[in-house]
N, C-alpha and C positions, 0 to 999 in steps of 0.2 A: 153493306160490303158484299159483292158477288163471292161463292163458293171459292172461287179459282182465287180470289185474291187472299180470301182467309186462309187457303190450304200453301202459300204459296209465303204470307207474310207472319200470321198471328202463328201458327201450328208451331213452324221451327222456333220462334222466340217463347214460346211457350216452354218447350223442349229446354232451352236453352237455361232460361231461369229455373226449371225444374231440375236441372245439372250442377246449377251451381254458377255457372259462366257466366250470368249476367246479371250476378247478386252486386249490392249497392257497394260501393267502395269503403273500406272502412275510413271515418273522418279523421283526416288529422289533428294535431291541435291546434294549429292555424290554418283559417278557413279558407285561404285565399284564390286556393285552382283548386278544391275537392269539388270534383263533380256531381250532386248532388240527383242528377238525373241522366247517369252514364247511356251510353249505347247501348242495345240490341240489335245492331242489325250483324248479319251473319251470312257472310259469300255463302251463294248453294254450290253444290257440288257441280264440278263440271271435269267432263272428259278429256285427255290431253290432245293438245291440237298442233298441229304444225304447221305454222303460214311459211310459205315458200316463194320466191322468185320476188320479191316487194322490195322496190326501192327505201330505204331505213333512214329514216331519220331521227336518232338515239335521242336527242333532245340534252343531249349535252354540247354538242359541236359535230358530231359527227356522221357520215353522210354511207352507207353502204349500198353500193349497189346490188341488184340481183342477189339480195340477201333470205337468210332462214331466220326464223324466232319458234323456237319450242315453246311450248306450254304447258306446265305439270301441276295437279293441286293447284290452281290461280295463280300460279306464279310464271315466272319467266326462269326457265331452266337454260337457255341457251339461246346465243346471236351466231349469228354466223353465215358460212355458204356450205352446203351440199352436206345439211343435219340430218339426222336418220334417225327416227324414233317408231320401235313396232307398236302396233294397233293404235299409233297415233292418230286421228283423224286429221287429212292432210287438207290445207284450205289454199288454192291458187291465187296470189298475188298478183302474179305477171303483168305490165301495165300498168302496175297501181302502188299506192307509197303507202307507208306507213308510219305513224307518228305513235307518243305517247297520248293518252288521253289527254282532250285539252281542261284545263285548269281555271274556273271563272273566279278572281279573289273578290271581288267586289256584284253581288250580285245582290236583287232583293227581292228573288223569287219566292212566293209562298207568303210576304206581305206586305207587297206592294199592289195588287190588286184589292185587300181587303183592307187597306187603311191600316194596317198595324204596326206600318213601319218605323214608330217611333214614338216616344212618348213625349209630348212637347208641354206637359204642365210645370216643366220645370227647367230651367237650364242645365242642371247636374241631374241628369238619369242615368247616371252609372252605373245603379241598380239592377238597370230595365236586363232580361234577357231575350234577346229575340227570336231566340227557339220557343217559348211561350205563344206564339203568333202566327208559327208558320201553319200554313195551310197545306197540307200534304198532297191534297188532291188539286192544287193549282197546277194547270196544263204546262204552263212554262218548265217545269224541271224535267217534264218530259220530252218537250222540243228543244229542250237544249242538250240533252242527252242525244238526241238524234244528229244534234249537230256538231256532237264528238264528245262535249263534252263530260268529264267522267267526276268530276272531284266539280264543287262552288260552296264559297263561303257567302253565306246570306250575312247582313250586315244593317244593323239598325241605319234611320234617316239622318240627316244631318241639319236638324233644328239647334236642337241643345249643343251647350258644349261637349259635353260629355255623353255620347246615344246612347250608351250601353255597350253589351258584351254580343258579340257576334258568336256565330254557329258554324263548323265544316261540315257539309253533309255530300251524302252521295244520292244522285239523281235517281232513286229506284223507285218500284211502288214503296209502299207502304202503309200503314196504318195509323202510324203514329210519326212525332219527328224522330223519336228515338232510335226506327226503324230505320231513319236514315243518316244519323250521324254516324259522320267516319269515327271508328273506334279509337278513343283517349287520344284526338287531335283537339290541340287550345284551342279554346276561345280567343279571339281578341278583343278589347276592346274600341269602338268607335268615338273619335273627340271632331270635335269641328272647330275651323277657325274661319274669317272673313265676312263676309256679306250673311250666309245664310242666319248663323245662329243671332243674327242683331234683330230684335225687337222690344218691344215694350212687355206689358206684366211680368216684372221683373226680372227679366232675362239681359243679359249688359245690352247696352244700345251702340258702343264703338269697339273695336279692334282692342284701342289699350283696356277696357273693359272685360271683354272675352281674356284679355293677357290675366289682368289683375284676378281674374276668379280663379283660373288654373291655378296660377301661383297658390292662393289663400287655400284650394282645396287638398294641392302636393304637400301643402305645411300641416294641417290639421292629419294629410294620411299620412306622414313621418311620424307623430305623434301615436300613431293610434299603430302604427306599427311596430315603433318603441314600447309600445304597452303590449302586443305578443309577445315580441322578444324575450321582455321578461317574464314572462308568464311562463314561455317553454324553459328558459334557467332555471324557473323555481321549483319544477318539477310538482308532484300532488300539492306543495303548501301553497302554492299561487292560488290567485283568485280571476277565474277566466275572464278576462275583458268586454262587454256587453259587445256583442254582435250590432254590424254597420253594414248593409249590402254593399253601399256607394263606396263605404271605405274600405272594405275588403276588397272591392276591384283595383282602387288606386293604390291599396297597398302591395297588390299582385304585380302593378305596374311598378313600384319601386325594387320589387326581389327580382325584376324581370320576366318572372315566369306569368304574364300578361304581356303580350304584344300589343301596342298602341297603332290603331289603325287611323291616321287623323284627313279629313277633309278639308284641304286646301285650296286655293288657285293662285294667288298671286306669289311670286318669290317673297317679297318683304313679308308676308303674313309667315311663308313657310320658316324663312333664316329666325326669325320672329320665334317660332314656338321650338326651334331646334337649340336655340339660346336659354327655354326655358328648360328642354329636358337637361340640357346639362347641367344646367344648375342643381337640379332634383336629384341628376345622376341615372335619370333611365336613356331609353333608348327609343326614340320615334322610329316602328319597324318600315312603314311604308307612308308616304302622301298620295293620297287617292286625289286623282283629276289634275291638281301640279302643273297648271298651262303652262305655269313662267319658271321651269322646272331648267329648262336649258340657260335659263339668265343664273342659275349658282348651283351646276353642275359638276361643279367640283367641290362644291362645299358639300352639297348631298352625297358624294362619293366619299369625302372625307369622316362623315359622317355614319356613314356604315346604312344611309336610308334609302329605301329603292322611291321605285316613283310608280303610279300605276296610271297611264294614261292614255286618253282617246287619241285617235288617229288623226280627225280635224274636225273637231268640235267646235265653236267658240260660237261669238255674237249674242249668246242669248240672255247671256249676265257680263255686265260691267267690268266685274273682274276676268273675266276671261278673257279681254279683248287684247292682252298680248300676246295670245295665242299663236305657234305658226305648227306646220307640217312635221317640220324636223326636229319638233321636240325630243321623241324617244330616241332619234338617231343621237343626238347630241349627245344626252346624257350617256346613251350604251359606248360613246365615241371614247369620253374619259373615261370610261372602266368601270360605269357606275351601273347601278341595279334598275331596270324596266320589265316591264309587262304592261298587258292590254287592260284595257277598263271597259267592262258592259255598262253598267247600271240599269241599262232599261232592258226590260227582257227581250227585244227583239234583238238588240245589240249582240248580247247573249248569243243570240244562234251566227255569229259571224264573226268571232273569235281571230279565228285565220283571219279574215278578209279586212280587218282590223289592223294586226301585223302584217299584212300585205302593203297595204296602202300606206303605213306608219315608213315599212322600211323602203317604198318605192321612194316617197317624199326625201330618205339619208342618201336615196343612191343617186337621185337628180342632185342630194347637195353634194358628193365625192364620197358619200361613204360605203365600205363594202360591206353588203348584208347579205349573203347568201341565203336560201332556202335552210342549210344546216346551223345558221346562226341565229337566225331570229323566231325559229320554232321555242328557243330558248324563251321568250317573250312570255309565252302560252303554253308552258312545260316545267321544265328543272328550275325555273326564277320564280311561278309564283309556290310549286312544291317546296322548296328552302324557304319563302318569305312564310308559309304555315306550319315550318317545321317539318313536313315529311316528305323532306327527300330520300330518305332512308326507304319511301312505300314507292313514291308515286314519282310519274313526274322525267321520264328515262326511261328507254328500252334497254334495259340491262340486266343480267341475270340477277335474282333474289329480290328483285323487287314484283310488287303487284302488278300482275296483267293486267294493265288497264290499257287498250290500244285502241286505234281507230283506222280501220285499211280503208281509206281515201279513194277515188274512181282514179284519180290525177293526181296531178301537183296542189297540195291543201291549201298553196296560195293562187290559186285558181279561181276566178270567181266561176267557174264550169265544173269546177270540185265538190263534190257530196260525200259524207260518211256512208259508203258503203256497210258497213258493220261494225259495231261498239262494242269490245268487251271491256267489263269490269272484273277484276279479282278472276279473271280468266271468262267468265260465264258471257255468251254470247245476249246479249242485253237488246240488240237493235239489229235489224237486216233489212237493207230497203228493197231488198226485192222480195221481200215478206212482208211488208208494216200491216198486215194484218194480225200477225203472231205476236205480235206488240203488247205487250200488258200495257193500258192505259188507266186514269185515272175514273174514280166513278162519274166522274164530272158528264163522261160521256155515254155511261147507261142510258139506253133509252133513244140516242140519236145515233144509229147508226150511220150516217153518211160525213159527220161532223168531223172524225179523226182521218176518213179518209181526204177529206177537203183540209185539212191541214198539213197532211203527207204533201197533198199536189203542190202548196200551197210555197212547204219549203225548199223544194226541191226546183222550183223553177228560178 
């Protein structure tokens, strides 16, 4: 690790546990969301700053022009026009927009390059955590920061039924993952349904198969949650119930306090396992990929479940080949909950470009998507779909400064992240990517991060 990065990442969390602040949680007596390997990472300090003259787009619906956004302590003090703040450090807009940071829910940066995206010896790795795997120094969380992005949920692969437990983290250096998980945001869970998880050594081979295991393993975690239950009634005379990783997640999933993240593509697969959460009584928060999403969009609206998907993907697996353009529009059309899907890290850096092309495809069908409605896509929908809307996620006072002041209009393929901040702190400047904390990946090759600069920016 270079000086700069130890003075920069280890020092203050150092600091931080030696205070008290990022001492272990005390356990509850059911295990089922006690984080067992909390956060450390800790916004640095930064200066207040005043962006002025910026086109605003709040990432709720709404659209400011020739707008002000103050900045105090990492936060967002004020929106507005013609704000006045002394010894603010004032930053020119004029020309240029401004968004919430963008939001990747679906991302598997950190181990997807090193094979650890998934533990496949089993159908039910409900167990698996995928923050054990990431790799901190993988370049992707870097370039995708540069390419707005401020907030991504990495998210185990989708072999098993059940992948495991996903990770929110924020794109910084770091040392560890710890250093980069967003402070006490859930986990969710990953489950898969369709084509992928069907194979042989003992994993189900068909659709009613993949059905029949979920069922079998919801009824054993009722069971084994009925056995907490009593254990907390009986107070000290109880006898604690033998710990289950697999079945502490799905029993996380039945109190709700575990979000179900499931990999889908065909409708009947999706109405399929939406038929089984209700039976259980939980709640399917999101279908990742969802082609045939617009064939029962109003059932997934009725449903309370968003969808998280590509722009115009298909062809490359059988199920997807009902695929069309107008998917996201359709569903956002009934009322119902959308956002963009990376999965591959390059995807990842075109976020916008993603919601661009999703909502040209609604506007060629009739539908009207403005620039202030479908920022929503890659902002306030997928912060509600990880629970912090209350941080992220919206240019609004009291929430975190996380911004991105854009050259242009962010649905522009001629659009660049001009400058990224997080928790207020100036993170990325492209006309500095020098000043750039990078990964150690690239000690030693000095020309490597500047050929990645050129590389994204054309």
């Amino acid at each position: 690790m270079t000086l700069f990065r130890y003075l920069c990442c280890a020092v203050p969390a150092t600091l931080a546990i030696l205070m008290g602040v990022a001492a272990y949680a005390a356990p509850a007596r059911s295990p089922f969301t006690t984080d067992p390997y909390p956060s450390t990472y800790r916004a640095p300090r930064s200066a207040d700053m005043l962006i002025v003259g910026a086109t605003i787009l709040d990432g709720r619906g709404g659209r400011i022009e020739n707008g002000d956004i103050l900045i105090r302590n990492g936060k967002i003090a004020a929106v507005g026009h013609e704000l006045k703040a002394r010894g603010a450090q004032v930053i020119s807009a004029r020309g240029r927009w401004v968004t919430p940071g963008l939001i990747d829910v679906h991302s598997h940066n950190g181990v997807y390059s090193t094979s650890d995206i998934s533990e496949d010896s089993d159908p039910n790795s409900a167990d698996i955590w995928v923050e054990h795997g990431v790799n901190v120094d993988d370049p992707a969380f870097g370039a995708a920061m540069r390419s707005g992005v401020t907030t991504l949920q990495v998210l185990p692969g989708s072999k098993p039924v059940f992948a495991g437990r996903s990770v929110v983290l924020k794109p910084v250096p770091a040392s560890t993952v710890r250093g980069m998980k967003f402070p006490e945001a859930s986990p969710g869970l990953k489950m898969a349904c369709g084509d992928g998880p069907k194979r042989k050594d003992g994993a189900p081979t068909s659709r009613p198969g993949e059905v029949a295991l979920v069922r079998a393993a919801f009824i054993e975690a009722k069971d084994y949650l009925n056995e907490w239950r009593e254990y907390e009634r009986s107070g000290e005379r109880g006898k604690q119930p033998k710990r289950d990783l697999r079945l502490d997640a799905l029993a996380g999933v039945l109190t709700g306090e575990i979000p179900v993240h499931m990999h889908c593509y065909r409708a009947s697969d999706m109405s399929a396992m939406l038929g089984v959460a209700q039976e259980f009584g939980f709640k399917i928060r999101a279908f990742h990929h969802a082609t045939g999403a617009y064939q029962i969009a109003e059932e997934l609206r009725q449903a309370g479940t968003c969808v998280v998907v590509w722009s115009d993907w298909w062809s490359f697996k059988t199920e997807a080949s009902d695929a069309i353009r107008e998917n996201a529009a359709i569903v956002d059309a009934v009322g119902g909950c959308v956002m963009m899907l990376a999965d591959l890290p390059y995807v990842g850096l075109r976020l916008n470009i993603e919601a661009a092309k999703a909502a040209a495809a609604g506007r060629r069908a009739g539908f009207n998507l403005p620039p202030e409605h479908i920022i929503r896509w890659i902002t306030s929908a997928p912060a509600q779909l990880l629970g912090l809307e209350d941080r992220i996620g919206a240019v609004a006072p009291g929430l975190n400064a996380d911004l991105v002041i854009w050259s242009t209009d962010p649905f522009s393929v001629y659009s660049n992240a001009d400058q990224v901040f997080i928790d207020g702190a100036l993170r990325y400047d492209r006309s500095k990517p020098d000043e750039s904390l990078t990964p150690d990946l690239y000690l030693g090759r000095p020309t490597a991060e500047g050929d990645m600069h050129v590389k994204e920016s054309m």
